[in-house]
N, C-alpha and C positions, 0 to 999 in steps of 0.2 A: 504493500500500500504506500511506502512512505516513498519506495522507487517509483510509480504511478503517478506520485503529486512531484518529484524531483521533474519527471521527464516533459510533464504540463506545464511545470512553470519554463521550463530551460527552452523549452520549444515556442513558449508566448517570449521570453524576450528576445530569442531570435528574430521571430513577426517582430516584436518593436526598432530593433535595431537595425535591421534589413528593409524594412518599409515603413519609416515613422509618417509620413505625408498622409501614408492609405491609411494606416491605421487610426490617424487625428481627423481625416475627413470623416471615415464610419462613425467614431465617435461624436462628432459633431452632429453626423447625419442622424443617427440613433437619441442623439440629445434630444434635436427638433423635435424627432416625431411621438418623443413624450410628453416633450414640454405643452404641445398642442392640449393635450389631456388635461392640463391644469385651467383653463379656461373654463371646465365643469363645475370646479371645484366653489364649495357655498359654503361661506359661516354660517354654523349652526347654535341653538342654545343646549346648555347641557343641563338636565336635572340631577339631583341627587341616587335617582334610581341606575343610572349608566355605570357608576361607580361600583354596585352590586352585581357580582358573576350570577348568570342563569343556571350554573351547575347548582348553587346552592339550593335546598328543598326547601325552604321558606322563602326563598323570592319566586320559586315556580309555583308556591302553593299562593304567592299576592298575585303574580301575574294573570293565573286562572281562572280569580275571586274575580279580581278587577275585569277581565274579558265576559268572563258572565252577566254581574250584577252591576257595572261599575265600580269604579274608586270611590273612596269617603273622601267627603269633604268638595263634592263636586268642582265643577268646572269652571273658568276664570269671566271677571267682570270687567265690559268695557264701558265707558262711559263717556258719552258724548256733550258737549257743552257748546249751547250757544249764547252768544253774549252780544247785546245792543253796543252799537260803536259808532251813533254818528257824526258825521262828517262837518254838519255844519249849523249853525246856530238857527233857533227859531223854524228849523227845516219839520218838513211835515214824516220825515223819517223815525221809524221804530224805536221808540225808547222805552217801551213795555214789553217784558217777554208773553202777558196776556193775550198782546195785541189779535186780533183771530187769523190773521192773516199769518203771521209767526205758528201759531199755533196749528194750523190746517198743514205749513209745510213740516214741522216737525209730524204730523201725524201720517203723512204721505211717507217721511225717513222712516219710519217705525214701521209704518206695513209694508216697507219695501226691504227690509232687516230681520220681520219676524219669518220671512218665507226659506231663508238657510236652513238649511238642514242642522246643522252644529250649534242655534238659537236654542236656547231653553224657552227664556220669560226675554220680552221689551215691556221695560215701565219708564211713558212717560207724562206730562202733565195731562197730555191729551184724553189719559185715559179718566179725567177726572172732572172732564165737561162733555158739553154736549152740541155742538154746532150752534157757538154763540155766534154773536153777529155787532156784538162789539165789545171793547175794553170792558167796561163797566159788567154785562153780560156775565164774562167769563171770569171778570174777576168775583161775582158773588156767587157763581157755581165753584169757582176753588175753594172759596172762605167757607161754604157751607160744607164740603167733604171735610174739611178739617184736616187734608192729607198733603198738602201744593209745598210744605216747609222741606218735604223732599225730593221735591225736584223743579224751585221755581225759590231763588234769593229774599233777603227781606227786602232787600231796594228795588228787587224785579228787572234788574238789570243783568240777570243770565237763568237761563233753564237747563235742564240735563235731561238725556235718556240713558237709560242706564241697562245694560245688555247681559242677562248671563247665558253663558255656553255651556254645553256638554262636555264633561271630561274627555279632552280630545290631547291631541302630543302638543310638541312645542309650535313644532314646524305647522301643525294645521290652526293652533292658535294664531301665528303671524296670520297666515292665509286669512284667517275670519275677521283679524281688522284691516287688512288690507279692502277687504269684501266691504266693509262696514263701510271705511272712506268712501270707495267709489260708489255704496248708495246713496252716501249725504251730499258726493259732490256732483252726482247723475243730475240732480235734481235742483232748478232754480232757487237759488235762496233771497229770502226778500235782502232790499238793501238796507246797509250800515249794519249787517249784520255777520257778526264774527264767529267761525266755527271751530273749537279745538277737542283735543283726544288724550285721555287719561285712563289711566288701569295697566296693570302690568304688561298685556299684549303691547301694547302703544308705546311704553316705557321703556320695553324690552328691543322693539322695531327703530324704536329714536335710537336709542345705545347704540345696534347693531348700524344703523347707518352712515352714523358720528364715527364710527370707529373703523367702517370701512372705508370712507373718503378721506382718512391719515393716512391709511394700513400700507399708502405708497409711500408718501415720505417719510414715514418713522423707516420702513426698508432700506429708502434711499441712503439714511443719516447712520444705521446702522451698520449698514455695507461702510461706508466711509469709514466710519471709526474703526471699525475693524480693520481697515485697509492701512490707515495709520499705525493704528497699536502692532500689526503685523509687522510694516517698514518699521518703525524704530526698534523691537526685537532684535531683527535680522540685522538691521542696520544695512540693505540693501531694495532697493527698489524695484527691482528683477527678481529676487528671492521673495517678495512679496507679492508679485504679481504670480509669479510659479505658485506659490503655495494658494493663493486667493480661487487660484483656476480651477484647481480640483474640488472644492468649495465650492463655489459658484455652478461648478458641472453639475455637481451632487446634488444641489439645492432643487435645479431645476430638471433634474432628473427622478427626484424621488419625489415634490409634486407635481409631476406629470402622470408619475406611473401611480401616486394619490390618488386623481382624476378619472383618469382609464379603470381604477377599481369602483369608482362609483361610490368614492369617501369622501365626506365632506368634516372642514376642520369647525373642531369645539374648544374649550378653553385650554379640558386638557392634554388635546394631540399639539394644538399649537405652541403650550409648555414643554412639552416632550421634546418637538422639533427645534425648539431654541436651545436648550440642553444637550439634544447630537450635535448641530451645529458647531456651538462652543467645543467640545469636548473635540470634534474633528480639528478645530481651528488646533488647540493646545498641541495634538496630537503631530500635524504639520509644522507646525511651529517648532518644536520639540526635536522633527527629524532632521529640519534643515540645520538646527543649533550644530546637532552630533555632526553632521555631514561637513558644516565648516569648520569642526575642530578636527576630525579626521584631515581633511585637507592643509589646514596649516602643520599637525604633525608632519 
């Protein structure tokens, strides 16, 4: 066996030595056509349960409960907020969320929300009048339910609807506020009226967006720094570009072939990945050190 691996290796550096051009072209060529694979590639959220192996007979025994009957503690809340914002003084624009015109469009967002599949309950003011036909109307059917302090301000100056879902995963969560926005923004909204999104789906979708529109230049900056703390190391500029390249190879070769497996990064793969990374950099760092004291002996 150990002659087998002797004969493999002696006969790969031969191919290196004998055709280095062909061999860095394949290389390169083989890079591409992984790299392509990483363009699949989707930040995901990670819950608590990812962290627990499915060998173990107590998380097969919650996975089986929960596919049956559901999970406890059902599924998450989104909630919608509109809020009066006009534009200009003495204007005959919306400055009650009563108002019935405000109110008839929030009731058109709510029956156009409650027909998802993944909807549990929509509760909004709407459902606490009854096709009034002005301010005053609709403000004495709220005051008589006794119920409007949950989803309508004391100044009246913003209303909520408020969404719960079915216990459903992370990734179909985003999908349902995603869903949600485009029914609120399908739909004419009267003017000076402002519409925002709160609940963990939403909070979790903002995070994830914020943090992929850096996710290039924190890359950029940490490529650099590396690229620096590498040169002064070595104390050479060639010595760090050598050592950077197999790196950089690596990187985009192993998320590409990430991609092509149809995996997508979570908090904890993309910890993981930064920890090979480092530990490769030290490692090359490490060989060229020996390699230039061998040479000066």
């Amino acid at each position: 066996m150990v002659k087998l691996k002797q004969k493999i290796l002696e006969k790969y550096s031969r191919v290196l030595a004998e055709r280095p051009t062909v061999v860095l072209i394949l290389i390169t060529l083989l890079t591409v056509s992984l790299a392509l694979g990483a363009t699949s590639i989707e930040t995901v959220n990670q819950s608590n349960e990812d962290f627990l192996p499915d060998t173990i007979d107590s998380v097969k025994a919650f996975d089986i409960i929960g596919a049956e009957f559901g999970r406890g503690g059902g599924g998450s809340t989104y909630t919608v907020v509109f809020e009066t914002s006009p534009n200009h003084a003495n204007s005959t624009e919306i400055r009650d969320v009563r108002n019935p015109e405000l109110l008839r469009y929030i009731e058109t967002v709510s029956n156009d929300i409650s027909k998802f599949n993944d909807v549990v309950t929509v509760s909004t003011p709407t459902d606490l009048v009854e096709n009034p036909s002005t301010t005053r109307e609709s403000s004495r059917q709220l005051e008589s339910s006794g119920q409007s302090s949950g989803f309508i301000s004391d100044d009246y100056s913003f209303a909520i609807i408020r969404i719960t879902s079915a216990d459903i995963s992370a990734d179909e969560e985003e999908k349902l506020a995603s869903r949600v926005k485009m029914a609120v923004e399908r739909n004419d909204k009267p003017a000076s009226i402002e519409v925002g999104y709160t609940g963990t789906p939403f909070i979790n979708q903002a995070f994830q967006s914020e943090s992929q529109s850096t996710q290039g230049q924190t890359s950029l900056i940490s490529l650099i720094g590396v690229f620096v703390l590498v040169v002064l190391l070595l104390k050479s500029v060639t010595n760090g570009l050598t050592s950077l390249s197999a790196l950089i190879f690596g990187i985009v070769s192993g998320f590409g072939f990430y991609g092509w497996m149809g995996m997508n990064l979570s908090p904890a793969t993309s910890g993981a990945i930064s920890m090979g990374m480092n530990r490769h950099r030290l490692r090359h760092t490490d060989s060229f050190k020996i390699q230039r004291g061998k040479r000066r002996l």
